[in-house]
N, CA, C and O atoms as a GROMACS GRO file, in nm:
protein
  368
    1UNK      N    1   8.338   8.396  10.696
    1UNK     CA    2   8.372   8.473  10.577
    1UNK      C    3   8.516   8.445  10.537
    1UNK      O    4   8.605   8.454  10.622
    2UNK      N    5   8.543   8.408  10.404
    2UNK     CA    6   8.712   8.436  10.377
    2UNK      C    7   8.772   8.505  10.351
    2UNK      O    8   8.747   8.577  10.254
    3UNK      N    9   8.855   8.516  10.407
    3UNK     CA   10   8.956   8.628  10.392
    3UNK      C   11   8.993   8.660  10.266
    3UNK      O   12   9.027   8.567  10.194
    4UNK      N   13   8.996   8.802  10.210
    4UNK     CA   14   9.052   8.819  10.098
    4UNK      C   15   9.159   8.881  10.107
    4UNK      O   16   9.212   8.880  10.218
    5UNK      N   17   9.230   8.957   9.993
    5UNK     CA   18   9.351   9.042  10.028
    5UNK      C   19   9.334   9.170   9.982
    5UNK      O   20   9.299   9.199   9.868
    6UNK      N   21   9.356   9.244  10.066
    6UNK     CA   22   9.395   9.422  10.089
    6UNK      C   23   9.405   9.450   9.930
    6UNK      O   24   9.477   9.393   9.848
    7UNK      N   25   9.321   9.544   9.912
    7UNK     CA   26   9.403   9.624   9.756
    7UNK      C   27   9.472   9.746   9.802
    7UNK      O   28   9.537   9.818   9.726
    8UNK      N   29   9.457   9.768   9.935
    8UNK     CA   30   9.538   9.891   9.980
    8UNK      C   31   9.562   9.909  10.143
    8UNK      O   32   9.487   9.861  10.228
    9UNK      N   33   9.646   9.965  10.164
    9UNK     CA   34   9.673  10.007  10.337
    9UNK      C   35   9.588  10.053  10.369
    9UNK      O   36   9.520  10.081  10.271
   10UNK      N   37   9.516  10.101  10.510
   10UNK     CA   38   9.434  10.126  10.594
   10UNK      C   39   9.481  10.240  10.671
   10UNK      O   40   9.410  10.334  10.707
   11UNK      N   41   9.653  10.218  10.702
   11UNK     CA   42   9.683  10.320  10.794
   11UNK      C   43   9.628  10.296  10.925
   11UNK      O   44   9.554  10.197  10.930
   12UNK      N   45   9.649  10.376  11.057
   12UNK     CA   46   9.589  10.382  11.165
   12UNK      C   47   9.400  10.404  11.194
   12UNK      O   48   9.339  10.510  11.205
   13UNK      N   49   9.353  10.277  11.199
   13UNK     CA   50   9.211  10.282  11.240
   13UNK      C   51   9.132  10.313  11.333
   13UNK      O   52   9.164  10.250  11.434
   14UNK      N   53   9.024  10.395  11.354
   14UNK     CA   54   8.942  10.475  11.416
   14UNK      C   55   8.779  10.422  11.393
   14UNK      O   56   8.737  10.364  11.293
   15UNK      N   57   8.708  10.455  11.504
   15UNK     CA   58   8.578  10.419  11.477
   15UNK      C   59   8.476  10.520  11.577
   15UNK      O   60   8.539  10.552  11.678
   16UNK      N   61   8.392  10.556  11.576
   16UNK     CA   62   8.385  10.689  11.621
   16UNK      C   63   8.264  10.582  11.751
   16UNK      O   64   8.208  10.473  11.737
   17UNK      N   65   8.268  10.679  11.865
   17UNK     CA   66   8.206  10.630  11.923
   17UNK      C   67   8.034  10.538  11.917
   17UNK      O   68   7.991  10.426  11.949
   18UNK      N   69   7.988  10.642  11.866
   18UNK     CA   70   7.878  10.579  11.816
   18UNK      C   71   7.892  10.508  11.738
   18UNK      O   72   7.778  10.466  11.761
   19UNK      N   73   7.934  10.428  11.634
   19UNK     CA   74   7.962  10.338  11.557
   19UNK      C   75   8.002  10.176  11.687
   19UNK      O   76   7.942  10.068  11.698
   20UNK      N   77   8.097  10.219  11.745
   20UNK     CA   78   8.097  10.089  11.849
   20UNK      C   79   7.974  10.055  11.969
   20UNK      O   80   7.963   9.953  12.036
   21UNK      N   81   7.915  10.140  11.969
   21UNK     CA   82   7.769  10.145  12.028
   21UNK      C   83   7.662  10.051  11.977
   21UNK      O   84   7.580   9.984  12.040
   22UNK      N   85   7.688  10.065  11.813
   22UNK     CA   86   7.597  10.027  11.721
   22UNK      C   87   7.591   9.869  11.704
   22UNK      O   88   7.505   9.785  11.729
   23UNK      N   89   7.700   9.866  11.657
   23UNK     CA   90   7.728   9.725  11.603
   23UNK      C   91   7.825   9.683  11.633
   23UNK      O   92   7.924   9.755  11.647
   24UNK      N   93   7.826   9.526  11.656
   24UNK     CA   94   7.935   9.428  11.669
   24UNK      C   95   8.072   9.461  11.619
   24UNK      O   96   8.098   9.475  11.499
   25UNK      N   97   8.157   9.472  11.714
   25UNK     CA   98   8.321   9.478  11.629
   25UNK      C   99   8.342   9.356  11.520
   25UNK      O  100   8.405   9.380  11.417
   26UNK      N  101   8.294   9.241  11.544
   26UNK     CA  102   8.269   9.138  11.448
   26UNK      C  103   8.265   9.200  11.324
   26UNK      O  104   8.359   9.225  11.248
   27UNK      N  105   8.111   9.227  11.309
   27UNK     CA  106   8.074   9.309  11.227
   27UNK      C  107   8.120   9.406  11.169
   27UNK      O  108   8.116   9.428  11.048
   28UNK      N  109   8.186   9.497  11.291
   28UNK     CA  110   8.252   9.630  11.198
   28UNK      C  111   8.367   9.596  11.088
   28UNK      O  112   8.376   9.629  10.970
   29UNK      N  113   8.464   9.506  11.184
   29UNK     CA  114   8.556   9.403  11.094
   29UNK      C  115   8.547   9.360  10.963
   29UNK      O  116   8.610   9.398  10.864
   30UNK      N  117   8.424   9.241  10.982
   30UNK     CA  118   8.353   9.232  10.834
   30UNK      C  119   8.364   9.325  10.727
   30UNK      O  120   8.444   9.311  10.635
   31UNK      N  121   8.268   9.440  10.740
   31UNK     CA  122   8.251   9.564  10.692
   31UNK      C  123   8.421   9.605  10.658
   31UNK      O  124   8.466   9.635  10.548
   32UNK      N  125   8.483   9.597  10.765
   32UNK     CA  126   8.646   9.721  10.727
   32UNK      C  127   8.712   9.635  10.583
   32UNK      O  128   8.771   9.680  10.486
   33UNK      N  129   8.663   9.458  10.628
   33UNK     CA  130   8.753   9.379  10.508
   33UNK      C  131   8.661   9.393  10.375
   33UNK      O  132   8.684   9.314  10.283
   34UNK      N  133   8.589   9.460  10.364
   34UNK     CA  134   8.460   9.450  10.268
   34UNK      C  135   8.557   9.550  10.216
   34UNK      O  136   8.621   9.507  10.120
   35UNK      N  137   8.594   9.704  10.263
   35UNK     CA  138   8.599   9.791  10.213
   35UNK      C  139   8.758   9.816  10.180
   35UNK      O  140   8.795   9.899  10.098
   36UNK      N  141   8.860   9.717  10.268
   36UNK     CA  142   8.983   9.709  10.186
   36UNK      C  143   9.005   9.610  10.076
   36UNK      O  144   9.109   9.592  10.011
   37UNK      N  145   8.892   9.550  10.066
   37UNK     CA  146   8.924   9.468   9.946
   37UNK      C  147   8.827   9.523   9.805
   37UNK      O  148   8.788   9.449   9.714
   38UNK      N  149   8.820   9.569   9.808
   38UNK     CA  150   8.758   9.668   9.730
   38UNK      C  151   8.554   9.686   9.731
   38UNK      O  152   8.490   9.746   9.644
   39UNK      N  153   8.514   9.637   9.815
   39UNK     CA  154   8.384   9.601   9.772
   39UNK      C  155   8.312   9.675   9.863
   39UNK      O  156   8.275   9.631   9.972
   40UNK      N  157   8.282   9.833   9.805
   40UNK     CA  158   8.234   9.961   9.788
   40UNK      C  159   8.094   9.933   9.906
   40UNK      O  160   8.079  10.004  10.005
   41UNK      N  161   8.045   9.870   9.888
   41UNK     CA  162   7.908   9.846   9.964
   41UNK      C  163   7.790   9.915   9.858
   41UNK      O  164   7.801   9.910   9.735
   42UNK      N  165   7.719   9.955   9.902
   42UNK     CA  166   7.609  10.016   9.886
   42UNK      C  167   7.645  10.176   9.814
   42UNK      O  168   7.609  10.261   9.895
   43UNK      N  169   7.704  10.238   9.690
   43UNK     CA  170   7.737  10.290   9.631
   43UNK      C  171   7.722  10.282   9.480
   43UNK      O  172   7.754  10.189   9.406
   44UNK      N  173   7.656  10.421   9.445
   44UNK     CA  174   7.649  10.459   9.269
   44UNK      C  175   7.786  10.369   9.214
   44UNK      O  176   7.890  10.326   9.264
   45UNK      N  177   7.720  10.371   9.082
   45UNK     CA  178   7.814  10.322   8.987
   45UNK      C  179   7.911  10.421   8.975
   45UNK      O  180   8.030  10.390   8.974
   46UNK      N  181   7.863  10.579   8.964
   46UNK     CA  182   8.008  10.656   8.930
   46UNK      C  183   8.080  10.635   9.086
   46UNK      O  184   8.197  10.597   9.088
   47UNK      N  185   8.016  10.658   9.199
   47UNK     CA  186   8.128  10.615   9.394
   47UNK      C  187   8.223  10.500   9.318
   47UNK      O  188   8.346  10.502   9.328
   48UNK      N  189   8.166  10.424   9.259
   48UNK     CA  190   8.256  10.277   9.273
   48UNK      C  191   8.382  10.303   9.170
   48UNK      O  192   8.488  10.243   9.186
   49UNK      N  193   8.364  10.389   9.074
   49UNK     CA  194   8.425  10.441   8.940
   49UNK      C  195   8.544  10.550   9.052
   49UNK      O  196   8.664  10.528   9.065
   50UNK      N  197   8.487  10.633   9.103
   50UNK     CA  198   8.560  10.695   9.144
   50UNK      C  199   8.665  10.611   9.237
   50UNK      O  200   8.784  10.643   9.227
   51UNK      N  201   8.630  10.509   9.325
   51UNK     CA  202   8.736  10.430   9.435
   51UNK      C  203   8.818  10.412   9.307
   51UNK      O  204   8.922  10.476   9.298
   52UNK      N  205   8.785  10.336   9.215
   52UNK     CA  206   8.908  10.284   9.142
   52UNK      C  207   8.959  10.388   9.131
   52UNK      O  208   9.064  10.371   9.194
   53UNK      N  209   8.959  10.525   9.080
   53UNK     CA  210   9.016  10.604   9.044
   53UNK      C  211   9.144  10.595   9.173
   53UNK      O  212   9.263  10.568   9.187
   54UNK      N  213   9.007  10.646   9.264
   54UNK     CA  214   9.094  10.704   9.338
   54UNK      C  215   9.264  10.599   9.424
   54UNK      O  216   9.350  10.646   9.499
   55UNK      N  217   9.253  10.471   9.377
   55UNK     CA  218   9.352  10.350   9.396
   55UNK      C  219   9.472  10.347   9.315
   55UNK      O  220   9.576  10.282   9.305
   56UNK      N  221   9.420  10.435   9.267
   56UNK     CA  222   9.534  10.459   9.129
   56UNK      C  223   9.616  10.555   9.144
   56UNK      O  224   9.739  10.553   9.138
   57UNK      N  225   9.512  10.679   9.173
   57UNK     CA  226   9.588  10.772   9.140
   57UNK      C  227   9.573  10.829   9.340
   57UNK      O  228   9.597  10.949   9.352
   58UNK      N  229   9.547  10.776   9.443
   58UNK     CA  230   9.587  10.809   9.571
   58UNK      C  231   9.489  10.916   9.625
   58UNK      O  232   9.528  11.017   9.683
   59UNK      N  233   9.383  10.892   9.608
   59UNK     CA  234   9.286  10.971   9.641
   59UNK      C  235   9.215  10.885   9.798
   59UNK      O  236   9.235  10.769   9.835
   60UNK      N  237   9.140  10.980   9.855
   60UNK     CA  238   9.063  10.946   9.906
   60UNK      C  239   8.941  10.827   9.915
   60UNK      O  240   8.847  10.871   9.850
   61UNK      N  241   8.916  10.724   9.959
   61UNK     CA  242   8.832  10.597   9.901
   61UNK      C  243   8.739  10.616  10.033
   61UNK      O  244   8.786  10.631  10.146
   62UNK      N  245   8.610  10.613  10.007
   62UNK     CA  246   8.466  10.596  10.114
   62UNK      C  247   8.354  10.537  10.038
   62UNK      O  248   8.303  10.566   9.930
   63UNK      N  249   8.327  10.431  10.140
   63UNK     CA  250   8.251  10.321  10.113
   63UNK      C  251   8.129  10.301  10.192
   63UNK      O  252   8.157  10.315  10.312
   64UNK      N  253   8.000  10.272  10.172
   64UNK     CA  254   7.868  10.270  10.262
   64UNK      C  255   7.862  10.122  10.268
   64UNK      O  256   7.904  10.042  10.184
   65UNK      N  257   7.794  10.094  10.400
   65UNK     CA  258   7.723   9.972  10.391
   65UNK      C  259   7.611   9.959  10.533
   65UNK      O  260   7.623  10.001  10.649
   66UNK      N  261   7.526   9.899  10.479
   66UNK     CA  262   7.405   9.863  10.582
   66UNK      C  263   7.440   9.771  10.724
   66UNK      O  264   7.545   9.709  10.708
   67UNK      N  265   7.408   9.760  10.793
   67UNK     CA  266   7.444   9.709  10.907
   67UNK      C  267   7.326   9.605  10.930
   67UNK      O  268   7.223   9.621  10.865
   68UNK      N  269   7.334   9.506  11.014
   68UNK     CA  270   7.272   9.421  11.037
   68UNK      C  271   7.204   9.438  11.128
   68UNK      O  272   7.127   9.342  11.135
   69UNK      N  273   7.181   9.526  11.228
   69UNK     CA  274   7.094   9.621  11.260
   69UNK      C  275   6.988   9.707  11.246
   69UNK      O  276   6.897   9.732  11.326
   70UNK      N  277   7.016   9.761  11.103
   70UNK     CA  278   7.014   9.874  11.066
   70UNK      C  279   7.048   9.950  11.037
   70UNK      O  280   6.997   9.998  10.936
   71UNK      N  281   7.150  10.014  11.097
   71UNK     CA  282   7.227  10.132  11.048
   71UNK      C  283   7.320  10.139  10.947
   71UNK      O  284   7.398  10.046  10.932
   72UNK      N  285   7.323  10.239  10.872
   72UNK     CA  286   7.388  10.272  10.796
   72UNK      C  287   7.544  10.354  10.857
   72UNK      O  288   7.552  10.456  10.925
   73UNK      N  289   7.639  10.282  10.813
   73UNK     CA  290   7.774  10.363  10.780
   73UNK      C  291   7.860  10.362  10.691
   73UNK      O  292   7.847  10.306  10.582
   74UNK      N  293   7.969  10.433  10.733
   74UNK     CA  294   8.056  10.531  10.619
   74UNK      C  295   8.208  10.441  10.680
   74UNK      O  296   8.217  10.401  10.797
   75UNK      N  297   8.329  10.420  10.567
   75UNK     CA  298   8.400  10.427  10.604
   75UNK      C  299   8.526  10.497  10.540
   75UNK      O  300   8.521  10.479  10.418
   76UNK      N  301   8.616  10.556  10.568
   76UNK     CA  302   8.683  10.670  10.457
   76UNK      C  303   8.822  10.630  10.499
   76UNK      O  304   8.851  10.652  10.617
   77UNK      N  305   8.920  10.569  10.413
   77UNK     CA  306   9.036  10.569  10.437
   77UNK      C  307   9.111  10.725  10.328
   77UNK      O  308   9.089  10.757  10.211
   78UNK      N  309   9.222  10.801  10.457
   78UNK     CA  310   9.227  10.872  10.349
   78UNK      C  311   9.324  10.864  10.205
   78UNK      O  312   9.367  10.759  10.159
   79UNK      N  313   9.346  10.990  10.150
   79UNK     CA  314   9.388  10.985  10.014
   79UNK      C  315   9.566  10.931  10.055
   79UNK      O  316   9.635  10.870   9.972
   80UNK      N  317   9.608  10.963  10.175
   80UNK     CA  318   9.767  10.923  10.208
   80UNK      C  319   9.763  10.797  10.228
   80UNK      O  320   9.873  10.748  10.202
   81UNK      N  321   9.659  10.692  10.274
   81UNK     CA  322   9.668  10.607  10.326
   81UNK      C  323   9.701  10.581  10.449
   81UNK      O  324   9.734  10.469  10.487
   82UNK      N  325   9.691  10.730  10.556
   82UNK     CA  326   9.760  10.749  10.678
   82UNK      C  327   9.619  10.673  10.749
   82UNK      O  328   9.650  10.589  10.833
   83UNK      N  329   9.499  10.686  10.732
   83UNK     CA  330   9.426  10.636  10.837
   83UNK      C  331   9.309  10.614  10.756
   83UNK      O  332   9.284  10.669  10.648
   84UNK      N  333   9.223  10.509  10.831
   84UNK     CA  334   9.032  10.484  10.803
   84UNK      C  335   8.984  10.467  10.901
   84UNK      O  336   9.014  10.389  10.991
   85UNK      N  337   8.854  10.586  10.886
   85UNK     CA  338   8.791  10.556  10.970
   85UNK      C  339   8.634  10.505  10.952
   85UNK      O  340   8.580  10.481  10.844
   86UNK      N  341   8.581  10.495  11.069
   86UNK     CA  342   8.464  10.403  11.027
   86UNK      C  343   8.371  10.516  11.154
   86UNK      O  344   8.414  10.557  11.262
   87UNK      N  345   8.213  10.547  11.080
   87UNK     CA  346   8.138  10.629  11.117
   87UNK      C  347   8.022  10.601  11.075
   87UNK      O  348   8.004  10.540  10.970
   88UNK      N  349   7.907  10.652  11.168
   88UNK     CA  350   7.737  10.624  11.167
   88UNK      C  351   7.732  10.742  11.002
   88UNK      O  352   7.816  10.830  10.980
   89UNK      N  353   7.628  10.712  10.921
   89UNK     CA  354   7.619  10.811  10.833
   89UNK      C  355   7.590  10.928  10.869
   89UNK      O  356   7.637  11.028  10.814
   90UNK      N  357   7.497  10.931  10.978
   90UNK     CA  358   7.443  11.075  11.038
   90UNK      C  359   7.532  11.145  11.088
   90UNK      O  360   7.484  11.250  11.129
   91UNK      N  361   7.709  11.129  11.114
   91UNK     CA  362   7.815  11.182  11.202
   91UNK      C  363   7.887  11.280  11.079
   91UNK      O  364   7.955  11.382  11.090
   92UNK      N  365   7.831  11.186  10.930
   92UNK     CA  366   7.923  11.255  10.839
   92UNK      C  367   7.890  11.374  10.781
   92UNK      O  368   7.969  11.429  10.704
   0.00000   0.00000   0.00000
């Protein structure tokens, strides 16, 4: 995959236990650069409306995506940019 570039900080990263259970850190990786470079995953047109918003104006940004597995997760950096974390959907 190539690397793209950050549209925003990440802050201190977290991944909840079950999430490293699940899937490949590879993978989770993948997924974390998916979601700092802006590319929402698996999200409504207004979710994706809202990230921009929220890039702008410092909100909160959470992004879904399917796993190669199976599973579905969440990842939520917050509105400070102090931290993201990454979680099974069923945790949220």
């Amino acid at each position: 995959m190539k690397s793209a570039t950050a549209r925003f900080q990440m802050g201190h990263l977290g991944a909840t236990p079950a999430v490293l259970e699940e899937i490949s850190k590879e993978e989770m990786f993948q997924l974390l650069e998916r979601h700092l470079c802006g590319d929402w995953g698996d999200v409504t047109e207004n979710d994706a409306r809202a990230n921009e918003l929220a890039l702008r104006h410092g909100l909160r940004i959470m992004s879904w995506y399917q796993t190669s597995c199976g599973a579905r997760i969440q990842i939520i950096t917050e509105a400070d940019r102090s931290a993201t974390t990454i979680l099974l959907a069923k945790e949220y």
